[in-house]
Biopython code that builds the backbone (N, CA, C, O; Angstrom):
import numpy as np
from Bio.PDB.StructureBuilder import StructureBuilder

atoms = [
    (1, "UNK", "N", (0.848, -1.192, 0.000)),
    (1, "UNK", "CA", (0.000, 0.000, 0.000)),
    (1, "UNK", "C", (0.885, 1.245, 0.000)),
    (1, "UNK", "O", (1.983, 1.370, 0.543)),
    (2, "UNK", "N", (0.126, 2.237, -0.789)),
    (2, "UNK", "CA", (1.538, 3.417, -0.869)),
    (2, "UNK", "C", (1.093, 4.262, 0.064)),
    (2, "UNK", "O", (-0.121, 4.448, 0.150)),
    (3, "UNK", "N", (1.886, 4.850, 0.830)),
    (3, "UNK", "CA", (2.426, 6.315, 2.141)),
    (3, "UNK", "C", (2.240, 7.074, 1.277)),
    (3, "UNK", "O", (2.817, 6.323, 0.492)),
    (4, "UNK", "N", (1.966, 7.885, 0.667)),
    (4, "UNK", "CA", (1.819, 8.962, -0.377)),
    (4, "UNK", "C", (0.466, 9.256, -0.497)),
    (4, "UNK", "O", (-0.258, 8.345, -0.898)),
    (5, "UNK", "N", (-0.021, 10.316, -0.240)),
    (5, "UNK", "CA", (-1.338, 10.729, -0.247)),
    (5, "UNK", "C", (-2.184, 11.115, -1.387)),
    (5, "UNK", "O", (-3.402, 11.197, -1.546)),
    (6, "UNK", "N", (-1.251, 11.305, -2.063)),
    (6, "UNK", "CA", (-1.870, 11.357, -3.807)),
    (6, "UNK", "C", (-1.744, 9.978, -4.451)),
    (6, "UNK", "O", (-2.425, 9.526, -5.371)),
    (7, "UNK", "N", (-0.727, 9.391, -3.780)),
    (7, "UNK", "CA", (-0.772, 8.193, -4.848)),
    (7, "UNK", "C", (-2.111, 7.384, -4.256)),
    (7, "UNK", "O", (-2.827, 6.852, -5.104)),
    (8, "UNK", "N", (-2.435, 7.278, -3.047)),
    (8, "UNK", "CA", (-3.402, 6.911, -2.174)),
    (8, "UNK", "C", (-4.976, 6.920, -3.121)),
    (8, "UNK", "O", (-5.758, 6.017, -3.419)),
    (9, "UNK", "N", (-4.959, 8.377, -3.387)),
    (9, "UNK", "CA", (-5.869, 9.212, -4.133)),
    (9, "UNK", "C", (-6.156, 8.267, -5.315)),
    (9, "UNK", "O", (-7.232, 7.743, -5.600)),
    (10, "UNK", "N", (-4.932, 8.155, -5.966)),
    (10, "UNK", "CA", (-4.719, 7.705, -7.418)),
    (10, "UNK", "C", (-5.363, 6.410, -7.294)),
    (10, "UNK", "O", (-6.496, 6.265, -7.752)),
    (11, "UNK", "N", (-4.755, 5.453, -6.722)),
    (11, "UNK", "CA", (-5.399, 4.198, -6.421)),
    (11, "UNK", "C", (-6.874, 3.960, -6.598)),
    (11, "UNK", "O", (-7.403, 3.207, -7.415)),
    (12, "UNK", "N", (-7.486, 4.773, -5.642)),
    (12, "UNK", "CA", (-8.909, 4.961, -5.607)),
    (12, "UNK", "C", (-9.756, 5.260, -6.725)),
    (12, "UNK", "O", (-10.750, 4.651, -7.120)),
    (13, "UNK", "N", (-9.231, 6.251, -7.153)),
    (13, "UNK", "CA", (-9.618, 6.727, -8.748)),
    (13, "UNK", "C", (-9.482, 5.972, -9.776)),
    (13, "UNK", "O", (-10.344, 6.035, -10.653)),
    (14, "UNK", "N", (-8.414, 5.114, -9.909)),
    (14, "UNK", "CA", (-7.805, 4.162, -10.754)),
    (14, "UNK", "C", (-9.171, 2.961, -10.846)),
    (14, "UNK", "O", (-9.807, 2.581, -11.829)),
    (15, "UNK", "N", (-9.274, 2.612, -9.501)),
    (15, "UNK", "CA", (-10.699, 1.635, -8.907)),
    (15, "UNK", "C", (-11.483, 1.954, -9.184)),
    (15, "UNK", "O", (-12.325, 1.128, -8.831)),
    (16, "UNK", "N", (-11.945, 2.756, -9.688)),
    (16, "UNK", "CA", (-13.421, 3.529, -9.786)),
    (16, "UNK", "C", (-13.263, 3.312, -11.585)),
    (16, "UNK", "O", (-13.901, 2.534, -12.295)),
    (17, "UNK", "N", (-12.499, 4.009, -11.870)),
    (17, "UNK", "CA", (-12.689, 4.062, -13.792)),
    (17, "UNK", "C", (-12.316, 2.401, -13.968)),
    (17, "UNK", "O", (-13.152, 1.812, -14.654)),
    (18, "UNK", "N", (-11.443, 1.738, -13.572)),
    (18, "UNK", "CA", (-11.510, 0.066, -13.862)),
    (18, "UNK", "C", (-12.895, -0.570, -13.959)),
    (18, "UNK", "O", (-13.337, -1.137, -14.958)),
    (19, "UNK", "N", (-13.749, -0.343, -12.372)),
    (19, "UNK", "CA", (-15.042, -0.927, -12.827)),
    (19, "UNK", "C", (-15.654, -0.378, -13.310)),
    (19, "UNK", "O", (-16.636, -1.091, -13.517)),
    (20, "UNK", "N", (-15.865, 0.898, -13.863)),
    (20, "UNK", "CA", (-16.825, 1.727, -14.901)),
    (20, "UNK", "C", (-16.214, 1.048, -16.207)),
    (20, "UNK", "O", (-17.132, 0.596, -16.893)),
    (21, "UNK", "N", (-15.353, 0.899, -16.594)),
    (21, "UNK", "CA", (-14.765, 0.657, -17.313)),
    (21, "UNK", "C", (-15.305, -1.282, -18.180)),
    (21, "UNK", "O", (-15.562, -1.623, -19.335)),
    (22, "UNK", "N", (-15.236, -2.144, -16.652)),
    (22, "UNK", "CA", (-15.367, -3.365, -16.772)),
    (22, "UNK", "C", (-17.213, -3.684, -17.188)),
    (22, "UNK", "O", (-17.719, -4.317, -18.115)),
    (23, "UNK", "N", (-17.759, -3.011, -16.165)),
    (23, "UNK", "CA", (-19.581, -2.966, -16.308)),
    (23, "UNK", "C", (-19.866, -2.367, -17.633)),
    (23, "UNK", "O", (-20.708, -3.040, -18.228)),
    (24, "UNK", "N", (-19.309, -0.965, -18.541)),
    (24, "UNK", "CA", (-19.431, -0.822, -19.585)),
    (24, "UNK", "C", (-18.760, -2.247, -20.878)),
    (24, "UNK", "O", (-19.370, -2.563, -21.900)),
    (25, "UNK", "N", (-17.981, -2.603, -20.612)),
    (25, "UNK", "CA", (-16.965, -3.197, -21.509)),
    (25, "UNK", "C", (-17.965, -4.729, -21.704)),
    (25, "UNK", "O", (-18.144, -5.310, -22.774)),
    (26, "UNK", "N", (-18.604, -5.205, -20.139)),
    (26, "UNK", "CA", (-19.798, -5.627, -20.165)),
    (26, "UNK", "C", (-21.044, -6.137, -20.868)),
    (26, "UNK", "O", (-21.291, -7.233, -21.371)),
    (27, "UNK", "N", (-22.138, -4.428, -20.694)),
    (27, "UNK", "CA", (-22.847, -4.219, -21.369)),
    (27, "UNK", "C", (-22.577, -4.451, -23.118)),
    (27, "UNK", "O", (-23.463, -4.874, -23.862)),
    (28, "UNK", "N", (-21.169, -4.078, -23.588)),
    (28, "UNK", "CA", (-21.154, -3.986, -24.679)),
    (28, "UNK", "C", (-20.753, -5.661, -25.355)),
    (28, "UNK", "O", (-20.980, -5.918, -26.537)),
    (29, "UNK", "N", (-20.415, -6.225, -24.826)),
    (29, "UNK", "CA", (-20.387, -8.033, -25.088)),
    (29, "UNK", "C", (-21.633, -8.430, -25.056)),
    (29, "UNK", "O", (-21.945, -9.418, -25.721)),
    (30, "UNK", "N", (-22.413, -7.877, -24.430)),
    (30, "UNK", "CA", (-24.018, -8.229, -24.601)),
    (30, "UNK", "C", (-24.661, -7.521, -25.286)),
    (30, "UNK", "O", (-25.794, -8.002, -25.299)),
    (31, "UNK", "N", (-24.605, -6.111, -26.244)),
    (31, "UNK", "CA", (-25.454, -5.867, -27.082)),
    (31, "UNK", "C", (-24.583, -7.009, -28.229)),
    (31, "UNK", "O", (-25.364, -7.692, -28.893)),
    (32, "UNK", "N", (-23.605, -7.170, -28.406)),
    (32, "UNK", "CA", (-22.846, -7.664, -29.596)),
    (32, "UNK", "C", (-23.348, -9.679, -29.619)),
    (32, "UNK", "O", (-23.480, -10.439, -30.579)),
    (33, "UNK", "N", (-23.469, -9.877, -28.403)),
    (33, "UNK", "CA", (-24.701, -11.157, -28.008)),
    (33, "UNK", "C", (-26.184, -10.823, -28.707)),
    (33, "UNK", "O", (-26.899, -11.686, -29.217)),
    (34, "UNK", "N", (-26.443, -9.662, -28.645)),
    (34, "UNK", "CA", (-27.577, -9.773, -28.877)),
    (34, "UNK", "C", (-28.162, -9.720, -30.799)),
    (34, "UNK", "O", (-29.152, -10.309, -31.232)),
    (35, "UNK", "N", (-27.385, -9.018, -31.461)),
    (35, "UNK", "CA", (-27.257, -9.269, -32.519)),
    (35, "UNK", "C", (-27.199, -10.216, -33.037)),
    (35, "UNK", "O", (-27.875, -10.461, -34.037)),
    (36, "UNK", "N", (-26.220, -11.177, -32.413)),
    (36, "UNK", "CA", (-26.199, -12.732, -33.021)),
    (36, "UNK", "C", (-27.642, -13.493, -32.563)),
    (36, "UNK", "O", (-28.000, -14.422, -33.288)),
    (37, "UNK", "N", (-28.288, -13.230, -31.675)),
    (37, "UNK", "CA", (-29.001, -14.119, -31.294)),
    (37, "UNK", "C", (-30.484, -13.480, -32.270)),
    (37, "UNK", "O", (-31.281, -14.278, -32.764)),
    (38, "UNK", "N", (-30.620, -12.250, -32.391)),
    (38, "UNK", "CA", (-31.497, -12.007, -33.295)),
    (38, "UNK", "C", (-31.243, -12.272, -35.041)),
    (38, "UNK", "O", (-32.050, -12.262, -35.970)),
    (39, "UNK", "N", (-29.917, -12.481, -35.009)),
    (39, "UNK", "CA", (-29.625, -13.056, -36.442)),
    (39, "UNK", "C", (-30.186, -14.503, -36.543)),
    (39, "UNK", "O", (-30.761, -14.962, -37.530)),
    (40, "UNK", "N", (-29.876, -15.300, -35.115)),
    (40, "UNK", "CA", (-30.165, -16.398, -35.217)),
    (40, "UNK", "C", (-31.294, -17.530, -35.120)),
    (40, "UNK", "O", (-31.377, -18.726, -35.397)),
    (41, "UNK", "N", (-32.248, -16.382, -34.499)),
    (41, "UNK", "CA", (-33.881, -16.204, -34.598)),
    (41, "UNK", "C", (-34.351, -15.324, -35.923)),
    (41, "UNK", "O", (-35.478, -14.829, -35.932)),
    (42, "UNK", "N", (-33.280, -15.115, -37.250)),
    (42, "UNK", "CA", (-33.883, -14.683, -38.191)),
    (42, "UNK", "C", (-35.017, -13.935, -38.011)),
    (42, "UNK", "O", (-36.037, -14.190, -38.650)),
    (43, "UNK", "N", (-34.949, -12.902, -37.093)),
    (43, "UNK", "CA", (-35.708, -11.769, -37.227)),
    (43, "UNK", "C", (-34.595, -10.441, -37.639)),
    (43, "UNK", "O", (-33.420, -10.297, -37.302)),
    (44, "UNK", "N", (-35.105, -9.934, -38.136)),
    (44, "UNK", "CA", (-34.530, -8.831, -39.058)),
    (44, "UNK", "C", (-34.921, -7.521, -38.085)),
    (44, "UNK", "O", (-34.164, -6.951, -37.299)),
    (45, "UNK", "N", (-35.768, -7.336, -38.257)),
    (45, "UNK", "CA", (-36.592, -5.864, -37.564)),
    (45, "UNK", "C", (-35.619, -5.910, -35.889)),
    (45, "UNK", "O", (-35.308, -4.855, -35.336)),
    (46, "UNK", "N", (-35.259, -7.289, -35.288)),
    (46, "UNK", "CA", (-34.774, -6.851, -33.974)),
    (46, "UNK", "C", (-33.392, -7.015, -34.064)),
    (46, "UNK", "O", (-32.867, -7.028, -32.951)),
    (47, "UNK", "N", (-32.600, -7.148, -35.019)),
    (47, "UNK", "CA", (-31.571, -7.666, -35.877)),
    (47, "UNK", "C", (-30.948, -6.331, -36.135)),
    (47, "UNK", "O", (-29.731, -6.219, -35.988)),
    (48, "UNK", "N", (-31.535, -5.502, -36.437)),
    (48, "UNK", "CA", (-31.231, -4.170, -37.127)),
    (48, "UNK", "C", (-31.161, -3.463, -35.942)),
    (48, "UNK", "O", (-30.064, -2.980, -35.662)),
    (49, "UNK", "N", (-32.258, -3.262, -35.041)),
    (49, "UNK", "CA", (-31.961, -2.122, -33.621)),
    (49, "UNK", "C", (-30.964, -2.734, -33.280)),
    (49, "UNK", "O", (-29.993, -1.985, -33.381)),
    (50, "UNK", "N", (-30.623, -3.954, -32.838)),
    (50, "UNK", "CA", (-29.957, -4.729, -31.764)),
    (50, "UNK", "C", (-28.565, -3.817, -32.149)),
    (50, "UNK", "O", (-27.952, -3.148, -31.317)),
    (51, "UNK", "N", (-28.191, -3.938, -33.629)),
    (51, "UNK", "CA", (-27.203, -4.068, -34.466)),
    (51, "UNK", "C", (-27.050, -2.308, -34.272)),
    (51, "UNK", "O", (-25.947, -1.845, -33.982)),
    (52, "UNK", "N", (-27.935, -1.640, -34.410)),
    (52, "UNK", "CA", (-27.780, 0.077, -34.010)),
    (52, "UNK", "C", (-27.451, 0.456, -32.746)),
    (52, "UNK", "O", (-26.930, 1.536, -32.469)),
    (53, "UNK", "N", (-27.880, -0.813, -31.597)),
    (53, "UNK", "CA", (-27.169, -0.013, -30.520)),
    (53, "UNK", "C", (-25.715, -0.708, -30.236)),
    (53, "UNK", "O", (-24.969, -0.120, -29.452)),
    (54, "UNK", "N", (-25.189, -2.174, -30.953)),
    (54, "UNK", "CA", (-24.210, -2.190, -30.509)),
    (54, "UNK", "C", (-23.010, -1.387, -31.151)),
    (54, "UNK", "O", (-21.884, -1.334, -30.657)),
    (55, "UNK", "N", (-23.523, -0.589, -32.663)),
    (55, "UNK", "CA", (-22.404, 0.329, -32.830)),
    (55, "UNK", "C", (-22.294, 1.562, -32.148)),
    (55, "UNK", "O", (-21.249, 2.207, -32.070)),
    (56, "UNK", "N", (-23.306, 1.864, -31.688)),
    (56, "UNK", "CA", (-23.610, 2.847, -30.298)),
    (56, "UNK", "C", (-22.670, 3.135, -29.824)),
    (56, "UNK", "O", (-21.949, 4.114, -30.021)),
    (57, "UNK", "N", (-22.508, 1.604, -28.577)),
    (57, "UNK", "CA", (-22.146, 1.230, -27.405)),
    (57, "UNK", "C", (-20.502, 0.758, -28.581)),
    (57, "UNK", "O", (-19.571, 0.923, -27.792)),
    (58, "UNK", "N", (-20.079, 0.449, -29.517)),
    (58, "UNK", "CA", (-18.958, 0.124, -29.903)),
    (58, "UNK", "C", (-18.023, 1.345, -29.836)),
    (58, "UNK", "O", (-17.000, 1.356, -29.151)),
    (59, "UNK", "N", (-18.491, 2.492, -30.683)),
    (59, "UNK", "CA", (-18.535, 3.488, -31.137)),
    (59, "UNK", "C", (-18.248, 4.721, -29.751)),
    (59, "UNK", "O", (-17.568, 5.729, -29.939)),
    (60, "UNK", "N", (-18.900, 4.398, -28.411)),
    (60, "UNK", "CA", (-18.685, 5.183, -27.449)),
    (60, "UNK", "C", (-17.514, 4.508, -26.667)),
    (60, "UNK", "O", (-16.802, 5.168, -25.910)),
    (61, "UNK", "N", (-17.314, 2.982, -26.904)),
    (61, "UNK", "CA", (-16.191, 2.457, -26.086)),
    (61, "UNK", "C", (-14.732, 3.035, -26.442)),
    (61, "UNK", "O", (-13.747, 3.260, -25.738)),
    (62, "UNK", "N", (-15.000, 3.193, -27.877)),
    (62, "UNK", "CA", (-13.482, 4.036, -28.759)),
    (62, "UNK", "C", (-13.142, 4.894, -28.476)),
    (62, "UNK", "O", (-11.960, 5.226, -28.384)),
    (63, "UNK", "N", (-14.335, 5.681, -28.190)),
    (63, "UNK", "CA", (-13.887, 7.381, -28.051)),
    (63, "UNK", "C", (-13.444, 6.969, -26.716)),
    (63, "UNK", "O", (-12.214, 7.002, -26.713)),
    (64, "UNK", "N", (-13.955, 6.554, -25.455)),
    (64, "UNK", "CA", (-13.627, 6.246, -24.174)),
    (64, "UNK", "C", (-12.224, 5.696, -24.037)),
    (64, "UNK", "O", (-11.573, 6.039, -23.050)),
    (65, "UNK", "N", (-11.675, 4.847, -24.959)),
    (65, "UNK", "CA", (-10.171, 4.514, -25.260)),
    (65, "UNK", "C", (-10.624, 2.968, -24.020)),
    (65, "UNK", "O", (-9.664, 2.425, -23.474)),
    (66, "UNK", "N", (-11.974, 2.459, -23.731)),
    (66, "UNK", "CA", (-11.836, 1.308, -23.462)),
    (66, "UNK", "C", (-11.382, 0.074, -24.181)),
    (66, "UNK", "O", (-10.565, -0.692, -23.670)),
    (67, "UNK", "N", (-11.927, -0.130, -25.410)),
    (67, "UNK", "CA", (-11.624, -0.741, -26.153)),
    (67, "UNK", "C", (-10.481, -0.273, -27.729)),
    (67, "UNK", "O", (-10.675, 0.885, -28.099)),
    (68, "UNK", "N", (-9.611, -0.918, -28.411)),
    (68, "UNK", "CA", (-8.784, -0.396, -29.660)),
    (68, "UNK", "C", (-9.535, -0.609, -30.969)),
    (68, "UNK", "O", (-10.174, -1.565, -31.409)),
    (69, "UNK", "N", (-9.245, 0.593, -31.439)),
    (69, "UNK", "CA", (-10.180, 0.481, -32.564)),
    (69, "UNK", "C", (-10.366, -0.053, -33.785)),
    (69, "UNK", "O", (-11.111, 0.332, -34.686)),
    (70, "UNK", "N", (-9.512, -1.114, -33.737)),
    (70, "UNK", "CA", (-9.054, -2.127, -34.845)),
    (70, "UNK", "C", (-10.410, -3.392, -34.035)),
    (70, "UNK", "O", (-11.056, -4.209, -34.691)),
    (71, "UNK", "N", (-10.471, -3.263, -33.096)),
    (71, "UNK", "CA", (-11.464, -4.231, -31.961)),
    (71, "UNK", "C", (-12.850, -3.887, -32.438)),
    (71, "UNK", "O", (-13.694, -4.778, -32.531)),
    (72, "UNK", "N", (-13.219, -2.210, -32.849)),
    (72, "UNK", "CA", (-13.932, -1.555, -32.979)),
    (72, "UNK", "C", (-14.557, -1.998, -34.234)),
    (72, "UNK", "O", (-15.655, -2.545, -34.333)),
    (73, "UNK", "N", (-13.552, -1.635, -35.397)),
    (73, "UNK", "CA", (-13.665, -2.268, -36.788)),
    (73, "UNK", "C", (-14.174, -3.617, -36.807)),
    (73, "UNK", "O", (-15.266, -3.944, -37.274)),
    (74, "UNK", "N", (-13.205, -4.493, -36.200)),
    (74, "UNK", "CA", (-13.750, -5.598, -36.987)),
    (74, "UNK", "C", (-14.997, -6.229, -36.234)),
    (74, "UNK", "O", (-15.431, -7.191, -36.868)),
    (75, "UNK", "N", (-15.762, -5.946, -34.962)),
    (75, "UNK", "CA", (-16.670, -6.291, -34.961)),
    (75, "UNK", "C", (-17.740, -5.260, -35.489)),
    (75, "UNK", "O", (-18.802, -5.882, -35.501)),
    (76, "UNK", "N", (-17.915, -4.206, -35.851)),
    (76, "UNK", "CA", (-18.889, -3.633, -36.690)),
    (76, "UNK", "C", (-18.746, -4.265, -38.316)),
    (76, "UNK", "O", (-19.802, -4.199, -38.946)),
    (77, "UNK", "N", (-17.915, -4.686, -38.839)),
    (77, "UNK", "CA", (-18.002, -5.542, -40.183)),
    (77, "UNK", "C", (-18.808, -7.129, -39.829)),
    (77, "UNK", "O", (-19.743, -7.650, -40.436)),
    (78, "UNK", "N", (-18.252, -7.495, -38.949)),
    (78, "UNK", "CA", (-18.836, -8.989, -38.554)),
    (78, "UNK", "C", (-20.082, -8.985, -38.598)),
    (78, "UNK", "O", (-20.712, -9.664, -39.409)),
    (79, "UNK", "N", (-20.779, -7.986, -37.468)),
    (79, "UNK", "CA", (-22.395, -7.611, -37.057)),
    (79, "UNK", "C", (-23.062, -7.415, -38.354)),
    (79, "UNK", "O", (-24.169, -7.859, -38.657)),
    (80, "UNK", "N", (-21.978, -6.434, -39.373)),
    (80, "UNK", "CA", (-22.959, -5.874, -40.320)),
    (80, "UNK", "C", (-22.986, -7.091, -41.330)),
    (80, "UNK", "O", (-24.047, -7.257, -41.931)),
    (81, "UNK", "N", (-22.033, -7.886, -41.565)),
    (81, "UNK", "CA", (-22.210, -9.347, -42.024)),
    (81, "UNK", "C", (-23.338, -9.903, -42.060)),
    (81, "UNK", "O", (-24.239, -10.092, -42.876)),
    (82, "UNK", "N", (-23.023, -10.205, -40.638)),
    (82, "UNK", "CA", (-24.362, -10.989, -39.992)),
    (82, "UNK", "C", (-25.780, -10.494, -40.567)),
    (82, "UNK", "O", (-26.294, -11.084, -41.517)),
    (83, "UNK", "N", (-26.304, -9.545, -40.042)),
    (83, "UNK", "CA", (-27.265, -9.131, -40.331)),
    (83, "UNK", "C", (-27.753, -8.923, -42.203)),
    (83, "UNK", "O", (-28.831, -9.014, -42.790)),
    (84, "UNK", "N", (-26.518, -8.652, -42.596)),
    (84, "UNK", "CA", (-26.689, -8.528, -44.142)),
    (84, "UNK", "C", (-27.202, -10.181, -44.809)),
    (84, "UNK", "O", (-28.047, -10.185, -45.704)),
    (85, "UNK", "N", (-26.704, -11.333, -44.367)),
    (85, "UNK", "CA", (-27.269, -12.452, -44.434)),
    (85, "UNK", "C", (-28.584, -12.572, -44.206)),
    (85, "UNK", "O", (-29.118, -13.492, -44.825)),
    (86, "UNK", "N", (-29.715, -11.515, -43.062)),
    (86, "UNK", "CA", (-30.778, -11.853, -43.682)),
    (86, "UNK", "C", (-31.712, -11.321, -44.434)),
    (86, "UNK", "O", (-32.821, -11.733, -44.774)),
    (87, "UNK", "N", (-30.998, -10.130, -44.703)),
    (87, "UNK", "CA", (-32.039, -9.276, -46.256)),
    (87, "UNK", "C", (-31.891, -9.889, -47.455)),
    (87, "UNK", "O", (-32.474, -9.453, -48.447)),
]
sb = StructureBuilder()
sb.init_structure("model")
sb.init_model(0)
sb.init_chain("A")
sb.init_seg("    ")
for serial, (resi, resn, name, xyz) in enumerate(atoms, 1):
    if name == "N":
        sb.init_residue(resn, " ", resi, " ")
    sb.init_atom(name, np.array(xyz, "f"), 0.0, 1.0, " ", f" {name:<3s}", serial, name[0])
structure = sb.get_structure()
């Protein structure tokens, strides 16, 4: 444990954006779940929102610098794959 009162600080802060960080990073494995599973119930109509919010939630993880954006890319090509298989 660090004697340093800022580093003390730091720690804490560090803890706080990790699990904001982990609960978002989260949520976003499950909109990207959810796409597949509406691909895979061949519904289209819930296929398409599902698919709008996980570039959302992809799209806000980048700017956030949670996720790299090569991570970013290639699952928005995959999703849009997917979904393009059922029009």
């Amino acid at each position: 444990m660090a004697n340093i009162k800022q580093q003390i600080k730091r720690i804490r802060t560090n803890e706080k954006a990790r699990q904001a960080n982990q609960s978002f990073k989260s949520s976003l494995k499950s909109a990207i779940k959810a796409v597949y599973a509406a691909v895979e119930a061949k519904d289209v109509e819930k296929a398409t929102t599902a698919l709008n919010l996980a570039y959302k939630k992809l799209d806000k993880a980048e700017a956030k610098h949670i996720v790299h954006k090569n991570y970013v890319a290639r699952h928005k090509a995959e999703l849009a794959n997917a979904v393009n298989t059922l029009k």
